[in-house]
FITORKOL-136078 format. One record per residue (C-alpha): residue number from 1; residue in one letter; x, y, z. Coordinates in steps of 0.5 Angstrom, whole numbers, plus 2048, in hexadecimal, padded with zeros to 3 digits. Each point is the difference from the previous one (the first is absolute). Example, Ala and Ser with C-alpha at 12.3 -4.5 7.8 and 13.67 -1.06 7.14 Angstrom:
[1,"a",[819,7F7,810]]
[2,"s",[802,807,7FE]]
//
This chain:
[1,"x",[7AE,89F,782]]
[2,"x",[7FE,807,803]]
[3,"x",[7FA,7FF,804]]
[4,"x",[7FB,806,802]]
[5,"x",[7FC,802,806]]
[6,"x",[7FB,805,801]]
[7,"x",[7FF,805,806]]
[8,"x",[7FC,806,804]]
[9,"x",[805,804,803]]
[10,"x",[803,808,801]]
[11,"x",[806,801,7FD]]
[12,"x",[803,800,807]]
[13,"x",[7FD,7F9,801]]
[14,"x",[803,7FC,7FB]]
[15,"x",[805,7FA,801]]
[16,"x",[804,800,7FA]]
[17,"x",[808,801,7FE]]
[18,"x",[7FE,806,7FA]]
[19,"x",[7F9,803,801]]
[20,"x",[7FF,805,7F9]]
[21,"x",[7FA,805,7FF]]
[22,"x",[7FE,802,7F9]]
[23,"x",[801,808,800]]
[24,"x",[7FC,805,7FB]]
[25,"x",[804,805,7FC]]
[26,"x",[7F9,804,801]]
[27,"x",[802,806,805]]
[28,"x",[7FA,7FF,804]]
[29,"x",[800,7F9,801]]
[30,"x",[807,800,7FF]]
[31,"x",[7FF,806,807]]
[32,"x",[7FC,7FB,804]]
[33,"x",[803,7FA,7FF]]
[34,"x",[807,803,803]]
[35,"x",[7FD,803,805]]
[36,"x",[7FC,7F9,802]]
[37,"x",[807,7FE,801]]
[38,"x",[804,805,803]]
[39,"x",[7FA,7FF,806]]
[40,"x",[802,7F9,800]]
[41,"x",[808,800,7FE]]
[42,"x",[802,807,804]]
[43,"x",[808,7FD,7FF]]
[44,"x",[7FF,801,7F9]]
[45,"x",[7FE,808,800]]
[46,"x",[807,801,7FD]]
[47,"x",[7FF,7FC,7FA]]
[48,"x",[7F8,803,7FF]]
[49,"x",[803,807,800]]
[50,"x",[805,7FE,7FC]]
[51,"x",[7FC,800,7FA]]
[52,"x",[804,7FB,7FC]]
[53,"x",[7FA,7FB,800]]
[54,"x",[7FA,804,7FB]]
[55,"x",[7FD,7F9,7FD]]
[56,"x",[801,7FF,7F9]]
[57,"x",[7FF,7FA,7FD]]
[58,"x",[804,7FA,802]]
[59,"x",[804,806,804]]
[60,"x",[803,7FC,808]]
[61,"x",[802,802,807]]
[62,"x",[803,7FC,805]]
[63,"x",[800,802,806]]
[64,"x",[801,7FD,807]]
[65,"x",[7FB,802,806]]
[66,"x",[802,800,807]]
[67,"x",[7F9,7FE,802]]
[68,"x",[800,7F9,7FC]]
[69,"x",[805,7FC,800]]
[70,"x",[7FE,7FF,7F8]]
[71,"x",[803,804,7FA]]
[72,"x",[7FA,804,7FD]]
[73,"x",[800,802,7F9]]
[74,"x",[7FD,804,7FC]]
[75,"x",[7FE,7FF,7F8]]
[76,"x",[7FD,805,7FC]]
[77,"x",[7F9,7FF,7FC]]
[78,"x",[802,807,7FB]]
[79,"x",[7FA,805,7FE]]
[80,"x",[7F8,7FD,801]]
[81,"x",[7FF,802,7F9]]
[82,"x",[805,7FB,7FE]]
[83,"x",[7FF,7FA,805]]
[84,"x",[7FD,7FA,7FD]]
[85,"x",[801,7F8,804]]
[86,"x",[806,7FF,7FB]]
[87,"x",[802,805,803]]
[88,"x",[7FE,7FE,807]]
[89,"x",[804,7F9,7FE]]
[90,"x",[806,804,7FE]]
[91,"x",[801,803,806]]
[92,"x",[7FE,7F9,805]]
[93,"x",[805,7FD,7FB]]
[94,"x",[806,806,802]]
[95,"x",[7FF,800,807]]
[96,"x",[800,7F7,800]]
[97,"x",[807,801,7FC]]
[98,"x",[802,805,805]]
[99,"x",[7FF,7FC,806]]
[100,"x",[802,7FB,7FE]]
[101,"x",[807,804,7FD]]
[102,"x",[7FF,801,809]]
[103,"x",[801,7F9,801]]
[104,"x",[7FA,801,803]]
[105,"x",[7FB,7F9,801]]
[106,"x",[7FA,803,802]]
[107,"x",[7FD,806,7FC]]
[108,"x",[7F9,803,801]]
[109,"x",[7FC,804,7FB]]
[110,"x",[7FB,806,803]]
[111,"x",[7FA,800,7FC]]
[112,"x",[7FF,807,7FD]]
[113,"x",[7F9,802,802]]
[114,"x",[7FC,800,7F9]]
[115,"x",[7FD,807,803]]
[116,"x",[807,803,800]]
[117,"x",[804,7FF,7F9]]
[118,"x",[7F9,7FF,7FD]]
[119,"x",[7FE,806,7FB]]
[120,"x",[7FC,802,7F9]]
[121,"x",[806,7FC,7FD]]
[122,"x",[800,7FA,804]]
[123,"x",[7FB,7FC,804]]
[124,"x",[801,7F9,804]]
[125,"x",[7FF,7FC,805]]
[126,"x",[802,7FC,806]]
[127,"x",[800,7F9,7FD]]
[128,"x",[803,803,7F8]]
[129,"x",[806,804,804]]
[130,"x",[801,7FA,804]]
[131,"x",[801,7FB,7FB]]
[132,"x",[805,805,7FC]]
[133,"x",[804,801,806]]
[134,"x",[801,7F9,801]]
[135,"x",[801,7FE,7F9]]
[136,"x",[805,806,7FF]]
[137,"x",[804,7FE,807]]
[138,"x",[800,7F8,7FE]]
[139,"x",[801,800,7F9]]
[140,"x",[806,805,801]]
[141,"x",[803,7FA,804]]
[142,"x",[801,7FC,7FC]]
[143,"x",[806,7FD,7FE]]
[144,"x",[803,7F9,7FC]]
[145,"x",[806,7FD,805]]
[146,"x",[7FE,7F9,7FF]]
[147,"x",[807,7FF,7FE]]
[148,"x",[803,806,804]]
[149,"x",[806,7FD,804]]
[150,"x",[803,804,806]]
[151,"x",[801,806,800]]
[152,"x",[7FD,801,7F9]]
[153,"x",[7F9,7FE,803]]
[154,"x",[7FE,806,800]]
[155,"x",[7FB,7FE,806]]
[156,"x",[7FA,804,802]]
[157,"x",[7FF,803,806]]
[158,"x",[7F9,802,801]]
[159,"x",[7FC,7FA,802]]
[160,"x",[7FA,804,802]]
[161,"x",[7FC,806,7FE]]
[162,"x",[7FA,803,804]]
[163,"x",[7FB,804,7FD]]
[164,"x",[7FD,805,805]]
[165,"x",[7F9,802,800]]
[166,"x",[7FF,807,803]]
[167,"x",[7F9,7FF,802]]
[168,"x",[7FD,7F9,803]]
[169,"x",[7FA,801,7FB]]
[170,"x",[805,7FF,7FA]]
[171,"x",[803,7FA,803]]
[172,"x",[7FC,7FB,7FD]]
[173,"x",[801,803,7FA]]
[174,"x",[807,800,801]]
[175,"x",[800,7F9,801]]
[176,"x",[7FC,7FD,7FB]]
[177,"x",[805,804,7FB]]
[178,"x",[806,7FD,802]]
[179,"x",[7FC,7F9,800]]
[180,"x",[7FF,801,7F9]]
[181,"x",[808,803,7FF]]
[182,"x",[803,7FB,803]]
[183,"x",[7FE,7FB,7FC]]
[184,"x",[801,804,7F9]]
[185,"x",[807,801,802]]
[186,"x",[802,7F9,802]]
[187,"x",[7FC,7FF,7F9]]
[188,"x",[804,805,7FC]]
[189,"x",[807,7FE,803]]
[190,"x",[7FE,7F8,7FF]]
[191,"x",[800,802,7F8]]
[192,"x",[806,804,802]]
[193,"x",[804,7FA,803]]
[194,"x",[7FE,7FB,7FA]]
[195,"x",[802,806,7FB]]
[196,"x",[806,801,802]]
[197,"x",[803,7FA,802]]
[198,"x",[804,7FC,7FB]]
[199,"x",[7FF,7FB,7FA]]
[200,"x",[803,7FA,804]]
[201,"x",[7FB,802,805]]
[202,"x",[7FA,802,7FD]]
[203,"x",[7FF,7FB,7FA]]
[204,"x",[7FA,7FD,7FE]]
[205,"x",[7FF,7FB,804]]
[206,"x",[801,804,806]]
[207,"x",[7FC,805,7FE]]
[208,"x",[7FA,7FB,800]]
[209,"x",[803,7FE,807]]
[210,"x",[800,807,803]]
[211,"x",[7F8,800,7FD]]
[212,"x",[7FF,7FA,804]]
[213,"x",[802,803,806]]
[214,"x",[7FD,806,800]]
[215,"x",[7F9,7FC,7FE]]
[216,"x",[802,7FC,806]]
[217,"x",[800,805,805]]
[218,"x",[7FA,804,7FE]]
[219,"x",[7FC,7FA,7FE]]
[220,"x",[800,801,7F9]]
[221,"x",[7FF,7FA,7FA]]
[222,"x",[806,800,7FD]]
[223,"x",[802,7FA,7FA]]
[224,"x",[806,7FF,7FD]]
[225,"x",[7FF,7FE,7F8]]
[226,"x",[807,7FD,7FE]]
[227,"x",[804,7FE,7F9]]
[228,"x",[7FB,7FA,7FF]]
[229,"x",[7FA,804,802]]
[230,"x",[802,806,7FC]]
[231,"x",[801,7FC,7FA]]
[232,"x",[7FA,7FC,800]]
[233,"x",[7FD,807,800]]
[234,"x",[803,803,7FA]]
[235,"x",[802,805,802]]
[236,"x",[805,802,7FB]]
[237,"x",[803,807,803]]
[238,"x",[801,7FD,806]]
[239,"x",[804,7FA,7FD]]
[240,"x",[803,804,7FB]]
[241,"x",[804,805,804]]
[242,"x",[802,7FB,805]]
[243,"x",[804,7FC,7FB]]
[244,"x",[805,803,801]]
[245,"x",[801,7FE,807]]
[246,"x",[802,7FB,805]]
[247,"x",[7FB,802,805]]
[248,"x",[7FA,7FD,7FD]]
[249,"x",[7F9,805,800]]
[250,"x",[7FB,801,806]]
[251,"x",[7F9,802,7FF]]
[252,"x",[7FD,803,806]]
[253,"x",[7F9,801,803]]
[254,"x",[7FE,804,806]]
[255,"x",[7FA,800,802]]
[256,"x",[7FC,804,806]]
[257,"x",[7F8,7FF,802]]
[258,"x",[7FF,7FC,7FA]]
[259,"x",[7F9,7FD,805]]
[260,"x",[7FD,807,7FF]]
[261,"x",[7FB,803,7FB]]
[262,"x",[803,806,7FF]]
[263,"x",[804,803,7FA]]
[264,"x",[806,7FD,7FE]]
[265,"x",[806,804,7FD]]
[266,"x",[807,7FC,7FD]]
[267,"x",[806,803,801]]
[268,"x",[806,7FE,7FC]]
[269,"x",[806,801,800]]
[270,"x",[807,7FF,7FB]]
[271,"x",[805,7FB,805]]
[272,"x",[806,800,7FB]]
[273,"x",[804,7FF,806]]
[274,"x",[807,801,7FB]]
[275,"x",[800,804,7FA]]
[276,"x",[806,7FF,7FC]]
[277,"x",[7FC,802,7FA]]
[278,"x",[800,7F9,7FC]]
[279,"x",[804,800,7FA]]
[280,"x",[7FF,806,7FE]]
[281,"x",[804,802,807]]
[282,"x",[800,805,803]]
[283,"x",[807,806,801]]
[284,"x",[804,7FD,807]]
[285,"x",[7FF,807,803]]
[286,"x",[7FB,800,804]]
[287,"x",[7FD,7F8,7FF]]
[288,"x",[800,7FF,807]]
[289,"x",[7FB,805,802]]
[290,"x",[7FC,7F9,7FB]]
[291,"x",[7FF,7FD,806]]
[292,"x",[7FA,805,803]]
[293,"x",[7FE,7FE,7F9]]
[294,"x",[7FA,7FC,805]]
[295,"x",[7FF,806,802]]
[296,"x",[7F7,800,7FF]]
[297,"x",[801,7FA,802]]
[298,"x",[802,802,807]]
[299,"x",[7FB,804,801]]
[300,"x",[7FB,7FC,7FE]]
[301,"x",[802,7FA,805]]
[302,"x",[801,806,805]]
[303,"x",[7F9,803,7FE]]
[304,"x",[7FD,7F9,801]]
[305,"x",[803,800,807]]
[306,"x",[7FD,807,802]]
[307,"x",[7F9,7FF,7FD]]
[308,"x",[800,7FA,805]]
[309,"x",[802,803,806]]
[310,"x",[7FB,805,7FF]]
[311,"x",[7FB,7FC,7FE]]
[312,"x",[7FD,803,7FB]]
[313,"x",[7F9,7FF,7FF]]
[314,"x",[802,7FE,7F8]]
[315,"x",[802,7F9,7FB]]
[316,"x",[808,802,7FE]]
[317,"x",[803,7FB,7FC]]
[318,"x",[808,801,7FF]]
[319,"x",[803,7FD,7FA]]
[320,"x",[807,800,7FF]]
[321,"x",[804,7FD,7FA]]
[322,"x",[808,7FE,803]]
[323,"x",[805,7FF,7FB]]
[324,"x",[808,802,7FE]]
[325,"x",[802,802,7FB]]
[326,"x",[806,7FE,7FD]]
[327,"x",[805,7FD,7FA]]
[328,"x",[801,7FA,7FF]]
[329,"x",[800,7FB,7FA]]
[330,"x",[7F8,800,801]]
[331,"x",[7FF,806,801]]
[332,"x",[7FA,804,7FC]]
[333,"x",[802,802,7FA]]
[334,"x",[7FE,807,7FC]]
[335,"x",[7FC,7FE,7FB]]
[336,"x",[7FD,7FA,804]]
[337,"x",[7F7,7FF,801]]
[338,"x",[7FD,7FF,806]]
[339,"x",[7FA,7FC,800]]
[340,"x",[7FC,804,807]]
[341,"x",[7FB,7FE,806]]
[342,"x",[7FA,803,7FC]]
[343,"x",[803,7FD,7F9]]
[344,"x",[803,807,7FD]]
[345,"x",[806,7FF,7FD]]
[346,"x",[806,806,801]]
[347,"x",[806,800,7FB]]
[348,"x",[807,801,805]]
[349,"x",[802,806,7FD]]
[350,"x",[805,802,805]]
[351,"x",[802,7FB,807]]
[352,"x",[800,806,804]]
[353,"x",[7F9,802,7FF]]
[354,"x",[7FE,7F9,804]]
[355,"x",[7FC,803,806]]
[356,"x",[7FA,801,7FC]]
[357,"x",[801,7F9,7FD]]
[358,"x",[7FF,7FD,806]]
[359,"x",[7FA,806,803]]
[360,"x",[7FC,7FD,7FA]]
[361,"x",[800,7F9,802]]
[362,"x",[7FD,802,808]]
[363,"x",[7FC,806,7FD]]
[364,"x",[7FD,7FA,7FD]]
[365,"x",[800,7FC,805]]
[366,"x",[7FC,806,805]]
[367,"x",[7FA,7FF,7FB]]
[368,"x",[7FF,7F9,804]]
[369,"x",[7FD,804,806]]
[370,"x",[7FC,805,7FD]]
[371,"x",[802,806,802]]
[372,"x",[7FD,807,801]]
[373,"x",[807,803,800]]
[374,"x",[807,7FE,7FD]]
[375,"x",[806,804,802]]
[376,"x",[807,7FF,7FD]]
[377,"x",[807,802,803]]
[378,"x",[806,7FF,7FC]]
[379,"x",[807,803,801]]
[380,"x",[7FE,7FF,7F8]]
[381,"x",[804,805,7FB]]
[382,"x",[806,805,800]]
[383,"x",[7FB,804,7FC]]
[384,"x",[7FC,803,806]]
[385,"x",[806,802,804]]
[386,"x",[802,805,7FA]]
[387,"x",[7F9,803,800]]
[388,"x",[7FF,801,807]]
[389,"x",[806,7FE,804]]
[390,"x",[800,7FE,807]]
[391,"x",[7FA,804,802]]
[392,"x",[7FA,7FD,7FD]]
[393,"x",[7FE,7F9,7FF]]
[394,"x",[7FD,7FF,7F8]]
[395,"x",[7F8,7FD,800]]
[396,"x",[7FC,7FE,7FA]]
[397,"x",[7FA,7FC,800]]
[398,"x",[7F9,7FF,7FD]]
[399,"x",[7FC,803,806]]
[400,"x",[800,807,801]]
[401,"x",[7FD,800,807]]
[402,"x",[804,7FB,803]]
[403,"x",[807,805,7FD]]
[404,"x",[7FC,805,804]]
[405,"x",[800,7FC,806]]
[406,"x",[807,7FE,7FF]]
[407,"x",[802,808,7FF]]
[408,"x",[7FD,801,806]]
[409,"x",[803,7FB,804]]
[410,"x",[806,802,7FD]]
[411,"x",[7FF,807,802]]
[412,"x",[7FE,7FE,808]]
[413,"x",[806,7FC,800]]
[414,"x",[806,804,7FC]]
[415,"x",[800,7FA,7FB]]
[416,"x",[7FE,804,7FB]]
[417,"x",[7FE,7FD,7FA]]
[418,"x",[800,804,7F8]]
[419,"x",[7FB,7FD,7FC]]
[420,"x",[802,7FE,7F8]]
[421,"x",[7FC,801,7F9]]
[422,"x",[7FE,7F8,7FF]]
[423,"x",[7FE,804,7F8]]
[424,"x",[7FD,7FA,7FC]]
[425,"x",[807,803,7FA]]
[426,"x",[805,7FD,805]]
[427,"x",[7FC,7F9,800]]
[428,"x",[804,7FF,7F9]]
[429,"x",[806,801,802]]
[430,"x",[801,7F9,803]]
[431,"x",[7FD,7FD,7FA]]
[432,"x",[804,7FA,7FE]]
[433,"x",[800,7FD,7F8]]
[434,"x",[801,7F8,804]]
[435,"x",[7FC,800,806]]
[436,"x",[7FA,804,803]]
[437,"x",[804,805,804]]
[438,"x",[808,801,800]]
[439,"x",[803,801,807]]
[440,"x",[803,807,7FE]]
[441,"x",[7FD,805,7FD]]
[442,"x",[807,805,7FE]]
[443,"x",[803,805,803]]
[444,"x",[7FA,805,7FF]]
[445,"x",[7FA,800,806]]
[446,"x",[803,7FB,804]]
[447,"x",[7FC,800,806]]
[448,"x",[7FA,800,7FC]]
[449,"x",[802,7FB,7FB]]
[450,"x",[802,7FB,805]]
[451,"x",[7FA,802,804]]
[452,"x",[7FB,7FE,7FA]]
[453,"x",[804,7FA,7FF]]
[454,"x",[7FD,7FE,807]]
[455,"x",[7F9,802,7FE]]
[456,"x",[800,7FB,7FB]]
[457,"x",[800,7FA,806]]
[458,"x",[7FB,804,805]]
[459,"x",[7FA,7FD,801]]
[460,"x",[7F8,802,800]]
[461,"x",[803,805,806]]
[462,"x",[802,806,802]]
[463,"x",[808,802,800]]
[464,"x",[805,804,802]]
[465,"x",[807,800,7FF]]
[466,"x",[805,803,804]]
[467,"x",[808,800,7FD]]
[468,"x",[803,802,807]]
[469,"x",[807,7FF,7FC]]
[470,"x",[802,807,802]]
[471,"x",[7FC,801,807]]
[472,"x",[803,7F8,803]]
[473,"x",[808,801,7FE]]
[474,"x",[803,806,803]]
[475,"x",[807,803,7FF]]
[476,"x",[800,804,806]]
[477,"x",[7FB,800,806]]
[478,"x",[7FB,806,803]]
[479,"x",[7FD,801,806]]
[480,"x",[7FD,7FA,801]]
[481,"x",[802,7FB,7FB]]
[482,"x",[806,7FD,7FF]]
[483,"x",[805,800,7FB]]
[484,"x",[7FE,7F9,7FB]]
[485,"x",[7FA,7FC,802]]
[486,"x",[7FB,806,802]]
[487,"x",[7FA,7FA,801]]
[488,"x",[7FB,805,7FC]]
[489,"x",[7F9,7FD,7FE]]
[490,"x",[7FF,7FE,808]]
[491,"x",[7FE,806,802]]
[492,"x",[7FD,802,7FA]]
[493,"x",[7FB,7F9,800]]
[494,"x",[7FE,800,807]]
[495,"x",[7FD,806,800]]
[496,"x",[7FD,7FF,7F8]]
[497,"x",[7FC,7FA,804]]
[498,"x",[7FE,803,806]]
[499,"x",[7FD,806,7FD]]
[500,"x",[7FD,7FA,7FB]]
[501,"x",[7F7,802,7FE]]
[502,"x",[7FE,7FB,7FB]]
//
């Protein structure tokens, strides 16, 4: 794990291998902080002069000063009207892939000064650039080589990033922040962890097993319901989708000042830690990526980790059904019903539509702890991947006011959210002539029917459901996030709690 420092020092000062300054692409501020390094650095007046280096957006120089023994480079920030903190983390994540690619193993960031790259277009502060500087440059290096051997290792350099405040009155700011990042990014690359790592690996009893631990670490209550105690539960999804499988189910129950007398949320979360699609399977091409099927139940253990180590003056219960889903001579059968925790019946119309028989079942237990506020993850439905890609997570509720909380935390992280219609037509479309509600509401709307299936097993609550099938799984890595597992949720939910008002 990368570790973080702060300091209080001149460029000239500081201890690193690799030490990059943030440049504005605007001509005046770009015009005094070149000429504050040429004072500094009088060896690199050629490569000033040069001109080559004008601060575009995610644009790099390196360079090698004679008075330092550190590589110095520069990133460019781009024009202030386009500069925002995502563009902030983009350009932290740049400069850590830089230095690392430099073999590099310690980086330090120089906080921009707020007063330099601030303009009618964008104003921050210490802290928020801060912590993007840290998110962007920690998140980056993240890399699942686990079970890379030798030269295939693929090892990280950088075990160290600074953050260099230019002013000593910035540098509490500038602590408090990484403080705050340097748990979100452990948080975030824990869900990342479990995400990507293989089915033999991460089942549902080792799910469970890795939520214990993490409640021991961070003294968080966490209970393990096994087979029996699901069973005498009658929780149908749960049992049904498991059927199929050898591993048996697991139900976990994280939960975080439970003493308190404060409002409580529940976060759920889909723990289908392999999803072969039952009898009605899925195509081989692409069935491996099933193993991160489990993934909002990463980032909800992951976001329990986190909310602990914060100590967030709120009550969070983390409720996560765990289960494979397989063939087998006792698998679920298309046209089976399901007797649920709240004694709904839902009628299996299609076998790989199993996570939300299973949400059911933990959205009814999350009644027992009279919640302000319940919020879903599931990696849920393929329908949501082709309405918004890979680019916006699907939300759909009952409360407008925490859909608006959620879309600004989505908007202050980058995890951005997309609010879907919950229009009373669509409710029809899962209606069964043999049960109360069928599993499969057809090709037609498929995030919202699946969506108004889970309604029918909420409580006297407020709900939102996020489907992060398109957001949690990616073919192809960007700036910060990798490729696969992309731990998202974690951000999105700390930031929702910690701005939490009743």
């Amino acid at each position: 794990m990368i570790s973080f420092r702060t300091e209080h020092a001149s460029v000239t000062r500081i201890q690193a291998d690799v030490v990059t300054c943030f440049i504005s692409e605007d001509e005046r501020n770009y015009k005094q902080q070149i000429a504050s390094l040429k004072q500094h650095f009088p060896s690199l007046l050629p490569a000033f002069n040069a001109g080559t280096f004008t601060g575009k957006f995610q644009e790099t120089i390196t360079l090698f000063p004679s008075e330092r023994t550190f590589t110095l480079l520069l990133v460019g920030l781009g024009k202030s009207e386009k500069l925002s903190i995502e563009r902030i983390r983009k350009a932290a994540a740049t400069a850590a892939k830089t230095a690392n690619s430099l073999m590099g193993k310690s980086l330090a960031l120089i906080v921009p000064d707020p007063a330099t790259i601030s303009s009618e277009c964008f104003e921050s502060d210490v802290y928020t650039i801060s912590v993007a500087l840290a998110e962007g440059s920690g998140l980056s290096l993240y890399k699942f080589n686990k079970y890379l051997t030798g030269e295939n290792g693929g090892k990280i350099s950088i075990k160290q990033i600074i953050l260099v405040a230019g002013r000593a009155d910035g540098l509490r700011d500038v602590k408090n922040a990484v403080a705050f990042a340097a748990t979100v990014i452990e948080a975030t690359c824990f869900a990342r962890d479990l995400a990507n790592a293989p089915p033999n690996e991460i089942y549902p009893e080792t799910l469970a097993q890795n939520a214990k631990q993490a409640g021991r670490k961070n003294r968080i209550s966490v209970t393990i319901l096994d087979e029996k105690r699901i069973q005498r539960l009658k929780m149908g999804g749960v049992l049904a989708v498991a059927k199929g499988s050898e591993k048996p189910p697991r139900f976990i129950i994280m939960e975080y000042n439970k003493k308190r007398n404060t409002s409580t949320i529940v976060l759920v979360g889909k723990g289908v830690t392999f999803d072969s699609g039952g009898i009605s399977i899925k195509p081989a091409a692409g069935m491996s990526e099933m193993k991160m099927d489990m993934a909002g139940a990463a980032a909800v253990i992951a976001t329990m980790q986190a909310v602990a180590k914060l100590k967030l003056p709120l009550h969070v219960v983390g409720l996560v059904p765990a289960v494979e889903n397989l063939l087998s001579g006792r698998a679920m059968k298309p046209g089976d019903i399901i007797t649920h925790l709240n004694g709904k019946t839902s009628e299996v119309d299609n076998t790989d539509a199993e996570g939300r028989l299973i949400l059911a079942d933990a959205l009814s237990y999350a009644s027992r702890y009279k919640p302000e506020i319940v919020i879903d993850l599931a990696t849920l439905t393929g329908h949501v991947v082709v309405t918004l890609g890979h680019f916006a997570t699907g939300m759909l509720g009952n409360d407008q006011a925490t859909i608006n909380k959620l879309n600004e935390a989505g908007e202050r992280t980058y995890e951005r959210v997309w609010q879907l219609p919950m229009f009373d037509e669509y409710e029809k479309l899962n209606k069964s002539d043999v049960a109360d509600v069928k599993n499969s509401g057809g090709r037609a709307a498929g995030t919202i029917t699946a969506a108004f299936f889970l309604k029918q097993f909420i409580g006297e609550y407020k709900w939102v459901h996020l489907d992060i099938a398109g957001t949690a799984i990616l073919a192809e890595p960007s700036d910060y996030i990798p490729k696969g597992g992309s731990g998202v949720g974690v951000r999105l939910l700390v930031d929702f709690l910690r701005h939490f008002k009743r």
